[in-house]
PQR file of N, CA, C, O and H, with PARSE charges and radii, in Angstrom:
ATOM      1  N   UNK A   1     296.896 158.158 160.378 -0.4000 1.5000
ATOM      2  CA  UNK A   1     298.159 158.216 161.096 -0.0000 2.0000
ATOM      3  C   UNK A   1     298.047 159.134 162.319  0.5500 1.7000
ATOM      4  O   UNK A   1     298.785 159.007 163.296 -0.5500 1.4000
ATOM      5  N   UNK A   2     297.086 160.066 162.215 -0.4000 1.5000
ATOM      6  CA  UNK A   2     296.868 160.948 163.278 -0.0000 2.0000
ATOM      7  C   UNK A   2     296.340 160.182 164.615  0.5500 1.7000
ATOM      8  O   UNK A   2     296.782 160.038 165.755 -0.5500 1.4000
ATOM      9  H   UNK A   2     296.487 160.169 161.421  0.4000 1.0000
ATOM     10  N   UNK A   3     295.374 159.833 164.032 -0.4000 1.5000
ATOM     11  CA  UNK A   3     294.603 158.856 164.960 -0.0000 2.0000
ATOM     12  C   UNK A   3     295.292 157.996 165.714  0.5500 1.7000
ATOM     13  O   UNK A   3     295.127 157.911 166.931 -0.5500 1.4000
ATOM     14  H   UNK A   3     295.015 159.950 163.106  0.4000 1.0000
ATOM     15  N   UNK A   4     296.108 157.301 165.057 -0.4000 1.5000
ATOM     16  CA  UNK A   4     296.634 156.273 165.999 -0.0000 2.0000
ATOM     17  C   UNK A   4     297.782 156.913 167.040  0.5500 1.7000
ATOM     18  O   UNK A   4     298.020 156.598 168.206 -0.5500 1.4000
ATOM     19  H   UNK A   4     296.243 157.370 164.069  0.4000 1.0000
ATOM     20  N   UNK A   5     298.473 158.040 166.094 -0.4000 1.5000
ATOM     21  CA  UNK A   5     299.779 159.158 166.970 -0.0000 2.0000
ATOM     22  C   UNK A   5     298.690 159.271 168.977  0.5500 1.7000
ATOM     23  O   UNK A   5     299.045 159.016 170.128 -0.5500 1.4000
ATOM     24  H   UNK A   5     298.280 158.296 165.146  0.4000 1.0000
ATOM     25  N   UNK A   6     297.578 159.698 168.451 -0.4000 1.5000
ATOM     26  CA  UNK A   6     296.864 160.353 169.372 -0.0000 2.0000
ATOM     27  C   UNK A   6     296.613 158.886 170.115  0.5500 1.7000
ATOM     28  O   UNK A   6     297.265 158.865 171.159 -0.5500 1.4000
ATOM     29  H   UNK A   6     297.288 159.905 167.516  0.4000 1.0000
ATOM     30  N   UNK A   7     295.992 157.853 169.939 -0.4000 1.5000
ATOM     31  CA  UNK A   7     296.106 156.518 170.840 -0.0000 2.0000
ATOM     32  C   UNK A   7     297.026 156.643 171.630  0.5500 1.7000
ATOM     33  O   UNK A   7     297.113 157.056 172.786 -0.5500 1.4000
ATOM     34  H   UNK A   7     295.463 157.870 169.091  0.4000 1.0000
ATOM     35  N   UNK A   8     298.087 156.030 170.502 -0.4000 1.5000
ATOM     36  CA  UNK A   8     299.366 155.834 171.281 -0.0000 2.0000
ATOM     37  C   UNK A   8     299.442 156.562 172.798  0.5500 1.7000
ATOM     38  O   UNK A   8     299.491 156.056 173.919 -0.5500 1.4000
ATOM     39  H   UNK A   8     298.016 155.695 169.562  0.4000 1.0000
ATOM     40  N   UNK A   9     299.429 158.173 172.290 -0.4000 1.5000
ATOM     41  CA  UNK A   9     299.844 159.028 173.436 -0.0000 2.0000
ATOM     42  C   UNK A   9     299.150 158.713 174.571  0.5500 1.7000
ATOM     43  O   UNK A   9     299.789 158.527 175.606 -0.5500 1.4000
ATOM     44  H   UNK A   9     299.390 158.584 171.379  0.4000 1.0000
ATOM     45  N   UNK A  10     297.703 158.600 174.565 -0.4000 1.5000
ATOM     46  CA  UNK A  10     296.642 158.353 175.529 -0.0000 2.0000
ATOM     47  C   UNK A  10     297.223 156.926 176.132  0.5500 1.7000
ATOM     48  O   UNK A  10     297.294 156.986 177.359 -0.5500 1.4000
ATOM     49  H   UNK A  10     297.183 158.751 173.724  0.4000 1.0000
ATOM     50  N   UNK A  11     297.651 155.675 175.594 -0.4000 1.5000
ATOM     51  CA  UNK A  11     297.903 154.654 176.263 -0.0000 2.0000
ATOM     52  C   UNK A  11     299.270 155.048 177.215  0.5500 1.7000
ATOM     53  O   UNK A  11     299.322 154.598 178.359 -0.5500 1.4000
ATOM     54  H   UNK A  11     297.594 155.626 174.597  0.4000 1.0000
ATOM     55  N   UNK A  12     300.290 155.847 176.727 -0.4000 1.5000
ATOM     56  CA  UNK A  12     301.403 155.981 177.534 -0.0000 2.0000
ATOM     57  C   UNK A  12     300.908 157.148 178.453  0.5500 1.7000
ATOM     58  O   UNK A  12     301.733 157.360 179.342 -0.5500 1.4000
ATOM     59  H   UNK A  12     300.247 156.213 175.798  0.4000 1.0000
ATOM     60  N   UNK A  13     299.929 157.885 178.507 -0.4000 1.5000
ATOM     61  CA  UNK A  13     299.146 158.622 179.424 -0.0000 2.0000
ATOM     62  C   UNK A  13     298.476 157.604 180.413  0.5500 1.7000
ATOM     63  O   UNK A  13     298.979 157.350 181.508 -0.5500 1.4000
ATOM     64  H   UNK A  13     299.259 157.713 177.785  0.4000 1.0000
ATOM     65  N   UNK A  14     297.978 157.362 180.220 -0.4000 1.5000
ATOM     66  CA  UNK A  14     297.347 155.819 181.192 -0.0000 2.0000
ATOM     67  C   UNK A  14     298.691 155.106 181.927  0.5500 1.7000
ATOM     68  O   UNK A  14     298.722 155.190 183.155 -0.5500 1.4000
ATOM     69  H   UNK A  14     297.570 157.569 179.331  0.4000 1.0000
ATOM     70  N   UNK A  15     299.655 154.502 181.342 -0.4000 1.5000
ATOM     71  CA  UNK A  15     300.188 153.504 181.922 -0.0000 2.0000
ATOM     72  C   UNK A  15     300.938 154.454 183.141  0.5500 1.7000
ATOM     73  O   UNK A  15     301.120 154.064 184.294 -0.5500 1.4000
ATOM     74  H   UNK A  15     299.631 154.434 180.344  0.4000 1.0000
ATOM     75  N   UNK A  16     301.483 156.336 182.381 -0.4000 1.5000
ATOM     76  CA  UNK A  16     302.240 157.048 183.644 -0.0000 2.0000
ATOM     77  C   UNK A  16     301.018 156.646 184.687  0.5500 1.7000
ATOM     78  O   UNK A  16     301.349 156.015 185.691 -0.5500 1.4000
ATOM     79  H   UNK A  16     301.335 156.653 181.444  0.4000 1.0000
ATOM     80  N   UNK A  17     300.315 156.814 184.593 -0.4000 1.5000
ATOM     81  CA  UNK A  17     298.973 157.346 185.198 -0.0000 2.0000
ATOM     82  C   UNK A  17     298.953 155.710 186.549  0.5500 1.7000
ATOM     83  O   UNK A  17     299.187 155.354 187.704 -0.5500 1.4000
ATOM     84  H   UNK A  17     300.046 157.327 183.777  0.4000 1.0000
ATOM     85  N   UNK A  18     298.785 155.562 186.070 -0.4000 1.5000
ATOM     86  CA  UNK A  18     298.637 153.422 186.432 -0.0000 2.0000
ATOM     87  C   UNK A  18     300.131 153.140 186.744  0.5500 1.7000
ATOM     88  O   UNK A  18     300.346 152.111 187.384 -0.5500 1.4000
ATOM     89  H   UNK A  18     298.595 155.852 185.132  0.4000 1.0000
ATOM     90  N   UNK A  19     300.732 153.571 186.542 -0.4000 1.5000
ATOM     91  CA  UNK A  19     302.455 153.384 187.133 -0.0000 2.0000
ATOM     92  C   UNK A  19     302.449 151.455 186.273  0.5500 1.7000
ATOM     93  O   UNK A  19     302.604 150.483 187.011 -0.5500 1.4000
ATOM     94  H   UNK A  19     300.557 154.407 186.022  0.4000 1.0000
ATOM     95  N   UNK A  20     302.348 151.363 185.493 -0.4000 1.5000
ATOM     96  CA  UNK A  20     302.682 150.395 184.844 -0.0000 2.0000
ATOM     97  C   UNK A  20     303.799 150.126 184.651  0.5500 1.7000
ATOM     98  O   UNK A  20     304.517 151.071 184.323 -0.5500 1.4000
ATOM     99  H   UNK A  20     302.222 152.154 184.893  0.4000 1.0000
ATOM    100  N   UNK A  21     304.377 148.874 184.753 -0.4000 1.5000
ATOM    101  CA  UNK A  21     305.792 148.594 184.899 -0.0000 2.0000
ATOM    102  C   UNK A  21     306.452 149.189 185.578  0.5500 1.7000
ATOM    103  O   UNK A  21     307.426 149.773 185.105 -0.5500 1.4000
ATOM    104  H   UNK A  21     303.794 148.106 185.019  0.4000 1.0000
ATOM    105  N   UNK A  22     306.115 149.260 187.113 -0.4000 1.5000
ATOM    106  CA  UNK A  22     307.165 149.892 187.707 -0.0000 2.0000
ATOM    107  C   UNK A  22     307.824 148.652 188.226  0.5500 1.7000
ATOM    108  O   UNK A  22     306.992 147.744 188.220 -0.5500 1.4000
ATOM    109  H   UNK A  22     305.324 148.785 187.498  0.4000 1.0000
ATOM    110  N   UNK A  23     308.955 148.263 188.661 -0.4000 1.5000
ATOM    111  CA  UNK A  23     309.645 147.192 188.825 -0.0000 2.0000
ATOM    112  C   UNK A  23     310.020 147.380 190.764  0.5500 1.7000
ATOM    113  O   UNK A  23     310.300 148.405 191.386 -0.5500 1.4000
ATOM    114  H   UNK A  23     309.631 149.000 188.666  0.4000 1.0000
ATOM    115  N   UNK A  24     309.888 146.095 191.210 -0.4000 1.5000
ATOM    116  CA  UNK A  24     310.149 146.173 192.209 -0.0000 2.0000
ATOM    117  C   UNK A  24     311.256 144.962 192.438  0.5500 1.7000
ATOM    118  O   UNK A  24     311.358 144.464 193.559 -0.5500 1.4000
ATOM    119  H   UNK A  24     309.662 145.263 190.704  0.4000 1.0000
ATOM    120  N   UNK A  25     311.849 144.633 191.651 -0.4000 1.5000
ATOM    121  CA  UNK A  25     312.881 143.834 191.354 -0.0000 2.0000
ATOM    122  C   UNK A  25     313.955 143.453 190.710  0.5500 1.7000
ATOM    123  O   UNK A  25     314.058 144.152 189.702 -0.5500 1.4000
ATOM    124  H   UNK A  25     311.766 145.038 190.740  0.4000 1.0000
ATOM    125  N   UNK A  26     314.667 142.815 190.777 -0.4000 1.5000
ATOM    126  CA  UNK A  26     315.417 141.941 189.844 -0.0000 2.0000
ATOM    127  C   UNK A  26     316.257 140.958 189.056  0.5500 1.7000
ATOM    128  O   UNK A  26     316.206 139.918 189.712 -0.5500 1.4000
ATOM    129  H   UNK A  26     314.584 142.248 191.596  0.4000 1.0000
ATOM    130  N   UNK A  27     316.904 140.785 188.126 -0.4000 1.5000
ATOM    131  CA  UNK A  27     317.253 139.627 187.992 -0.0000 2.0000
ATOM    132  C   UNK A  27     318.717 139.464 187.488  0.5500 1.7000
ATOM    133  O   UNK A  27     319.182 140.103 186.545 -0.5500 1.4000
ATOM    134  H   UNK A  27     316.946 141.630 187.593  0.4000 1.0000
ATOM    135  N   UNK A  28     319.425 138.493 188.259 -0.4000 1.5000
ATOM    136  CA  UNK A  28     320.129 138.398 188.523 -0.0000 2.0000
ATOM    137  C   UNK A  28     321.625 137.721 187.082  0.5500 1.7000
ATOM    138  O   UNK A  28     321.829 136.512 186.969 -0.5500 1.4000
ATOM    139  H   UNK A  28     319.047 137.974 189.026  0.4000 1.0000
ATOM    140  N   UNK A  29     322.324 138.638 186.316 -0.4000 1.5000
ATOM    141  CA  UNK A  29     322.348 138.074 185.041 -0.0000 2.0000
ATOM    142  C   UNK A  29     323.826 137.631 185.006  0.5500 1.7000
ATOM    143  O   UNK A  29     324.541 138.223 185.815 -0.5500 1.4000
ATOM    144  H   UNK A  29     322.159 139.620 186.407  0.4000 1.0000
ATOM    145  N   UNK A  30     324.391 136.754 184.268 -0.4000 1.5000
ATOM    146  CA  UNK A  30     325.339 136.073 184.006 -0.0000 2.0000
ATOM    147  C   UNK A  30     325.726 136.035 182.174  0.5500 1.7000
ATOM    148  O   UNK A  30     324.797 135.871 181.383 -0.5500 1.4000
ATOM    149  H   UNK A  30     323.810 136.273 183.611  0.4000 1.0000
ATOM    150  N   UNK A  31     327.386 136.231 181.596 -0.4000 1.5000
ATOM    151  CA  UNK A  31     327.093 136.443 180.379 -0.0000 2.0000
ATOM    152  C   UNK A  31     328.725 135.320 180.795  0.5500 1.7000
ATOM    153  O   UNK A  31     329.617 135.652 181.575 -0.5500 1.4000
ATOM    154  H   UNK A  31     328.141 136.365 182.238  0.4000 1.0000
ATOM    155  N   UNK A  32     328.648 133.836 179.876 -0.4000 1.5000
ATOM    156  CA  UNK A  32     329.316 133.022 180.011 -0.0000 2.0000
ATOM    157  C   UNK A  32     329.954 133.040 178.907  0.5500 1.7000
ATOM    158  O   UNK A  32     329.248 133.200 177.912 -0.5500 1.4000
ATOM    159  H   UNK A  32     327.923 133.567 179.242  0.4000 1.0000
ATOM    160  N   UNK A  33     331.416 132.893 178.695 -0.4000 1.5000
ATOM    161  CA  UNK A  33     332.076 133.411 177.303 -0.0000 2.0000
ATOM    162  C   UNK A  33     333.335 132.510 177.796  0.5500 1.7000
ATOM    163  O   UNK A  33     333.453 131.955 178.888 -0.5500 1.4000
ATOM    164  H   UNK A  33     331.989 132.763 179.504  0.4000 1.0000
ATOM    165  N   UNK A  34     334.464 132.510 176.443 -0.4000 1.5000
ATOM    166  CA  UNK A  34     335.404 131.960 176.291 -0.0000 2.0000
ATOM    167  C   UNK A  34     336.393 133.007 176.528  0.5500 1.7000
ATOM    168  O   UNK A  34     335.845 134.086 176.752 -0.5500 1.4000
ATOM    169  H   UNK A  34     334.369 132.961 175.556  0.4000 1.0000
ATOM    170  N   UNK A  35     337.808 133.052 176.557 -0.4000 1.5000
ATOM    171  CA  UNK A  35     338.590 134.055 176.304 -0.0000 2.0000
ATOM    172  C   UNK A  35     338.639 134.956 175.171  0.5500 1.7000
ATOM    173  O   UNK A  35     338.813 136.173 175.121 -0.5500 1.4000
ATOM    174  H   UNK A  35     338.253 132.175 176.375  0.4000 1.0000
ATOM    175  N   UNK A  36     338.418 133.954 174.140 -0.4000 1.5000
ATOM    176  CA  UNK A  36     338.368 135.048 172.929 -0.0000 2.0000
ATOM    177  C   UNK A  36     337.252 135.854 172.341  0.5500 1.7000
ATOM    178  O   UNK A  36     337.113 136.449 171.273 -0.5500 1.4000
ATOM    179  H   UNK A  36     338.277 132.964 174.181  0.4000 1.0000
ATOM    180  N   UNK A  37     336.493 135.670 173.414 -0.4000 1.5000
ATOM    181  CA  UNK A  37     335.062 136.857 173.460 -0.0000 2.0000
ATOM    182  C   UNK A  37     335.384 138.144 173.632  0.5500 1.7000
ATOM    183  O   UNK A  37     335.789 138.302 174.784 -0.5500 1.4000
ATOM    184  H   UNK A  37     336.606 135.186 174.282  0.4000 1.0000
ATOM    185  N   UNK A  38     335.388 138.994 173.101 -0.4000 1.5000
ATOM    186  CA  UNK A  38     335.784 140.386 173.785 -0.0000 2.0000
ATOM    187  C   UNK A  38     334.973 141.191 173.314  0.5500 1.7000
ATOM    188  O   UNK A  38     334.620 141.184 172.135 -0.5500 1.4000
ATOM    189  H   UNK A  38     335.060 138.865 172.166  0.4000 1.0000
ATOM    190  N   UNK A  39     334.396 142.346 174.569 -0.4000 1.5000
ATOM    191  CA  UNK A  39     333.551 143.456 173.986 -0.0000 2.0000
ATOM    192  C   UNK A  39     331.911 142.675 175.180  0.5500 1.7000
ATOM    193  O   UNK A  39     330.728 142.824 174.874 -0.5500 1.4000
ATOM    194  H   UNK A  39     334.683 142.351 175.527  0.4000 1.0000
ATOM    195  N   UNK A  40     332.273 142.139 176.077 -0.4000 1.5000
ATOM    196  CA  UNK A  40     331.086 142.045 177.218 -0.0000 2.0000
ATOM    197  C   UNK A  40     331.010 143.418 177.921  0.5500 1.7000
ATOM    198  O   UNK A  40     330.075 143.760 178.646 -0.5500 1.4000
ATOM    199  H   UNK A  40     333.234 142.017 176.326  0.4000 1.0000
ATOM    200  N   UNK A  41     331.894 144.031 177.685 -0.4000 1.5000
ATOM    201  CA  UNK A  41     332.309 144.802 179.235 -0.0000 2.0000
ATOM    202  C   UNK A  41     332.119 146.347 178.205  0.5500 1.7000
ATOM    203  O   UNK A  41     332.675 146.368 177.107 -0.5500 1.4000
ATOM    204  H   UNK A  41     332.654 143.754 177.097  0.4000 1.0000
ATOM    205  N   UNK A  42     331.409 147.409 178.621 -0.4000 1.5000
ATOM    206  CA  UNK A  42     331.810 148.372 177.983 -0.0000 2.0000
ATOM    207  C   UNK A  42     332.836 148.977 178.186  0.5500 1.7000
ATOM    208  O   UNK A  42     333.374 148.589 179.222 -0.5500 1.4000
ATOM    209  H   UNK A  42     330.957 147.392 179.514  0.4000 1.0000
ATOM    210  N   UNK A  43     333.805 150.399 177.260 -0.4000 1.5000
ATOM    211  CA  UNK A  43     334.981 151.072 177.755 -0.0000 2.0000
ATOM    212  C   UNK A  43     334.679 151.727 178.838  0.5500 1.7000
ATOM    213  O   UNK A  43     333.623 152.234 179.216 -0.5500 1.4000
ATOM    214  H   UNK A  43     333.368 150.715 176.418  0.4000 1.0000
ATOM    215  N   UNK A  44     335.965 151.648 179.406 -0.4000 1.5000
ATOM    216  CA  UNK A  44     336.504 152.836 180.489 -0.0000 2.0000
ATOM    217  C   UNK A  44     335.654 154.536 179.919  0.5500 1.7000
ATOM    218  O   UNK A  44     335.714 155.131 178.843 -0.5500 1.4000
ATOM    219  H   UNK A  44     336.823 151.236 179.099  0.4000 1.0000
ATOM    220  N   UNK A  45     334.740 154.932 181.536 -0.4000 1.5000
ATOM    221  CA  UNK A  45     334.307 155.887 180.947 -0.0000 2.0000
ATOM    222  C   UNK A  45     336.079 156.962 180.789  0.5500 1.7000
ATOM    223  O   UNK A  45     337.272 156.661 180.833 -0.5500 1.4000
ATOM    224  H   UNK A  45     334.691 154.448 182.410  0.4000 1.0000
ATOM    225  N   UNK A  46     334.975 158.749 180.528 -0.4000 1.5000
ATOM    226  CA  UNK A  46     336.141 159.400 180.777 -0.0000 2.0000
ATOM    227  C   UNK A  46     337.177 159.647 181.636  0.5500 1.7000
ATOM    228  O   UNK A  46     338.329 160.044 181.462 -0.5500 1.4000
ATOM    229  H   UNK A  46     334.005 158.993 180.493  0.4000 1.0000
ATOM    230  N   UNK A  47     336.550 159.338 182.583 -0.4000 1.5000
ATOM    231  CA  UNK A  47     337.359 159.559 184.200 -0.0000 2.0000
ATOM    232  C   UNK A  47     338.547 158.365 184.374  0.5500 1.7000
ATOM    233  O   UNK A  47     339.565 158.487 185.056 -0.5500 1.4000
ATOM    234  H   UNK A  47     335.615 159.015 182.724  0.4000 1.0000
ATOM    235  N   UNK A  48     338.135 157.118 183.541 -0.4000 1.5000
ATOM    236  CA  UNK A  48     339.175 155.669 183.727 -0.0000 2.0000
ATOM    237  C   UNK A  48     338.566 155.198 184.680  0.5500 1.7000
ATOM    238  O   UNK A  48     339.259 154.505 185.425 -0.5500 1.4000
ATOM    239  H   UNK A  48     337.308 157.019 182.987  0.4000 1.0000
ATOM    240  N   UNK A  49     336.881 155.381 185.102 -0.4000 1.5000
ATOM    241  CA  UNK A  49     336.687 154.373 185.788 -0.0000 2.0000
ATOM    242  C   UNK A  49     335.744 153.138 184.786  0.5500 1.7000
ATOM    243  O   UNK A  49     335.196 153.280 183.693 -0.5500 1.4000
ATOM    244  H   UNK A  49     336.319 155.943 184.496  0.4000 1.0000
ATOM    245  N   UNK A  50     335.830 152.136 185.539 -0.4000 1.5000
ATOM    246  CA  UNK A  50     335.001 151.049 184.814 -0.0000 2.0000
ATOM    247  C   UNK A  50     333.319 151.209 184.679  0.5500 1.7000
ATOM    248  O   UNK A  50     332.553 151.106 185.638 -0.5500 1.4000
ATOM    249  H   UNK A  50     336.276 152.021 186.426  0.4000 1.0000
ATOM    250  N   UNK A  51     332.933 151.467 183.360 -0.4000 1.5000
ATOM    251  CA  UNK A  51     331.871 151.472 183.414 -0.0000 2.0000
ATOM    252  C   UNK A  51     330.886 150.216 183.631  0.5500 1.7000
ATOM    253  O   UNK A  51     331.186 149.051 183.370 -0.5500 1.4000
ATOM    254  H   UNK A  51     333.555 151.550 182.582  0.4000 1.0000
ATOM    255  N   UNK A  52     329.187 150.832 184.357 -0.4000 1.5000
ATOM    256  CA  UNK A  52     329.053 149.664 184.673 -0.0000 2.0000
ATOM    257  C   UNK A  52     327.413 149.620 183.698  0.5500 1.7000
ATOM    258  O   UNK A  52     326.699 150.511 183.238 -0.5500 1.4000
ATOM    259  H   UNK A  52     328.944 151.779 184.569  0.4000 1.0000
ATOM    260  N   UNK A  53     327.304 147.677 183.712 -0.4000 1.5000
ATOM    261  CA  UNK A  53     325.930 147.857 183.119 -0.0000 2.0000
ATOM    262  C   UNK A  53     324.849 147.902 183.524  0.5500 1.7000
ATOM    263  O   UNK A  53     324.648 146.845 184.124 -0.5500 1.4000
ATOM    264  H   UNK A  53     327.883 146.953 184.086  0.4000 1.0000
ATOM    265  N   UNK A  54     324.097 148.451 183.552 -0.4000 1.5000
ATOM    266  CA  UNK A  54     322.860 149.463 183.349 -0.0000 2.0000
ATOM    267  C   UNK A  54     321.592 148.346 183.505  0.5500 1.7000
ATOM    268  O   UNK A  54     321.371 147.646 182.517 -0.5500 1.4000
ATOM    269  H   UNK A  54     324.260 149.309 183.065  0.4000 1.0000
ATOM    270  N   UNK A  55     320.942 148.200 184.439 -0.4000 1.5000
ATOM    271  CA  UNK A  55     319.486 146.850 184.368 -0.0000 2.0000
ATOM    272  C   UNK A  55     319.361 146.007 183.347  0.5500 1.7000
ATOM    273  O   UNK A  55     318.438 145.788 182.562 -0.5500 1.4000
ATOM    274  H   UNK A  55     321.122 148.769 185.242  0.4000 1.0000
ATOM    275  N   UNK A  56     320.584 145.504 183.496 -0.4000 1.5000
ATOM    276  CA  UNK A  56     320.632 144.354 183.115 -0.0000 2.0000
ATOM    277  C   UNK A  56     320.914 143.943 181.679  0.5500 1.7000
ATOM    278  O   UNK A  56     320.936 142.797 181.232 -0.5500 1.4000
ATOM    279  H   UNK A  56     321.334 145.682 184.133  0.4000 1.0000
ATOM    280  N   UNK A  57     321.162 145.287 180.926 -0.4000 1.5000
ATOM    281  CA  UNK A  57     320.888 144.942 179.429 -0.0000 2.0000
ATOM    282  C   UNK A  57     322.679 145.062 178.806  0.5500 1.7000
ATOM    283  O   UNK A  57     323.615 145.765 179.187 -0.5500 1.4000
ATOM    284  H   UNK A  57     321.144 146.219 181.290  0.4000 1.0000
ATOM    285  N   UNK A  58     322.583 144.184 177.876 -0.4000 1.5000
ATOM    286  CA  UNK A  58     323.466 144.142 177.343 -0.0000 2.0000
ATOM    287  C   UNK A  58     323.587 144.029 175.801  0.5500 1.7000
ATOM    288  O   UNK A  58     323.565 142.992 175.138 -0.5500 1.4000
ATOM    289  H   UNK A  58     321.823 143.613 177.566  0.4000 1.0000
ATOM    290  N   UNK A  59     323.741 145.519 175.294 -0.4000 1.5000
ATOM    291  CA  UNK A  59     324.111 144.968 174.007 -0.0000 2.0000
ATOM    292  C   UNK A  59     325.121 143.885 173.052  0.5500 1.7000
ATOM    293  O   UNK A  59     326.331 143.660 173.052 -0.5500 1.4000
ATOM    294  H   UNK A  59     323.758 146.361 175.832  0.4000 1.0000
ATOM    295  N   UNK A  60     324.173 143.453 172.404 -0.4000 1.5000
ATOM    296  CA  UNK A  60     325.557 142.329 171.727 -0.0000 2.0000
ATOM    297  C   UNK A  60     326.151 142.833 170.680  0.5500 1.7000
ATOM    298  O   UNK A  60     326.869 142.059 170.047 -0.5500 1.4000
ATOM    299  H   UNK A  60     323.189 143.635 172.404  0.4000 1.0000
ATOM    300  N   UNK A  61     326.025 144.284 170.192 -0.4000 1.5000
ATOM    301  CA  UNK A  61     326.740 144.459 168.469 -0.0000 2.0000
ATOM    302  C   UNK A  61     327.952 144.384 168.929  0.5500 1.7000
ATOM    303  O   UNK A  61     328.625 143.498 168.402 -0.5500 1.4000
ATOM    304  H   UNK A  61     325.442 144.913 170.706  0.4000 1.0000
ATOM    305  N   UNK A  62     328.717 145.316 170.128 -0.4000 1.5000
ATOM    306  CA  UNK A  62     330.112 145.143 169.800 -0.0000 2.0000
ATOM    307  C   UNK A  62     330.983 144.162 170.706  0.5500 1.7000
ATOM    308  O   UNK A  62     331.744 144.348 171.655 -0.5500 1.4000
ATOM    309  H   UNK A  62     328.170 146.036 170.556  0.4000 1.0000
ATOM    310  N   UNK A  63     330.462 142.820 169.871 -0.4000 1.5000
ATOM    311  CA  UNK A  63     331.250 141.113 170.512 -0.0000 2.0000
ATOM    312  C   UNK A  63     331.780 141.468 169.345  0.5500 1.7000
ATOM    313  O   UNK A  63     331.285 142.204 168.491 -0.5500 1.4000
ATOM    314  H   UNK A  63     329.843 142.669 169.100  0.4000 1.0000
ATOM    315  N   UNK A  64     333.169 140.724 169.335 -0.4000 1.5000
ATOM    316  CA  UNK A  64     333.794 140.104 168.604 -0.0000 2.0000
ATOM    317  C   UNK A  64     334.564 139.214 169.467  0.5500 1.7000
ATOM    318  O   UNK A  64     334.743 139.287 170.683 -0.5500 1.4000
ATOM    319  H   UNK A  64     333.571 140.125 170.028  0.4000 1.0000
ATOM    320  N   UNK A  65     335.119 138.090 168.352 -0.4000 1.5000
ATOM    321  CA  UNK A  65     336.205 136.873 168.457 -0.0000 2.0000
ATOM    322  C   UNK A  65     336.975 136.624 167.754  0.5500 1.7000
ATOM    323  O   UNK A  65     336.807 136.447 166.548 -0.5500 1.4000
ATOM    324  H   UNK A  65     334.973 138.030 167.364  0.4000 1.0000
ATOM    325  N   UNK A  66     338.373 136.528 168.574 -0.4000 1.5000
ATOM    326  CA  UNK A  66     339.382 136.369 167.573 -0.0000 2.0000
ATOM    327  C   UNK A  66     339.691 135.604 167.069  0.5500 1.7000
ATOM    328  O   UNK A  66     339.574 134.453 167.489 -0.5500 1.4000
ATOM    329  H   UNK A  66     338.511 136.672 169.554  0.4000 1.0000
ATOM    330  N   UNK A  67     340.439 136.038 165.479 -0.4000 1.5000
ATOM    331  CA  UNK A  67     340.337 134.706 164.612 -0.0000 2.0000
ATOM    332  C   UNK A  67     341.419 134.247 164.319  0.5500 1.7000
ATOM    333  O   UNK A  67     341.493 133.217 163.649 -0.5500 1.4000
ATOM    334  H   UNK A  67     340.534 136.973 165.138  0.4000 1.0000
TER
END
């Protein structure tokens, strides 16, 4: 288990190293829903402004639809 701890580290040493995955782009995303989809959008941060999402990712746990 040591051994591999110590890999690991050395490969994410390399890739800083090699700038691996650095992104020079991106892509352009769309999330197509019905009305009774709710929970695309995260809450209002603290301030009441609209929070926004983050490269592109979107968690799906908190969808729900009403029943």
């Amino acid at each position: 288990m040591v051994v591999r701890k110590e890999q690991y580290q050395e490969v994410s040493k390399i890739f800083a190293e090699e700038a691996y995955n650095l992104w020079a782009w991106y892509t352009v995303w769309a999330f197509a829903a019905s009305d009774d989809v709710h929970g695309l959008f995260p809450p209002p941060l603290p301030d009441g402004q609209d929070a926004v999402i983050i490269a592109s990712v979107q968690p799906v746990t908190g969808l729900w639809i009403d029943q």
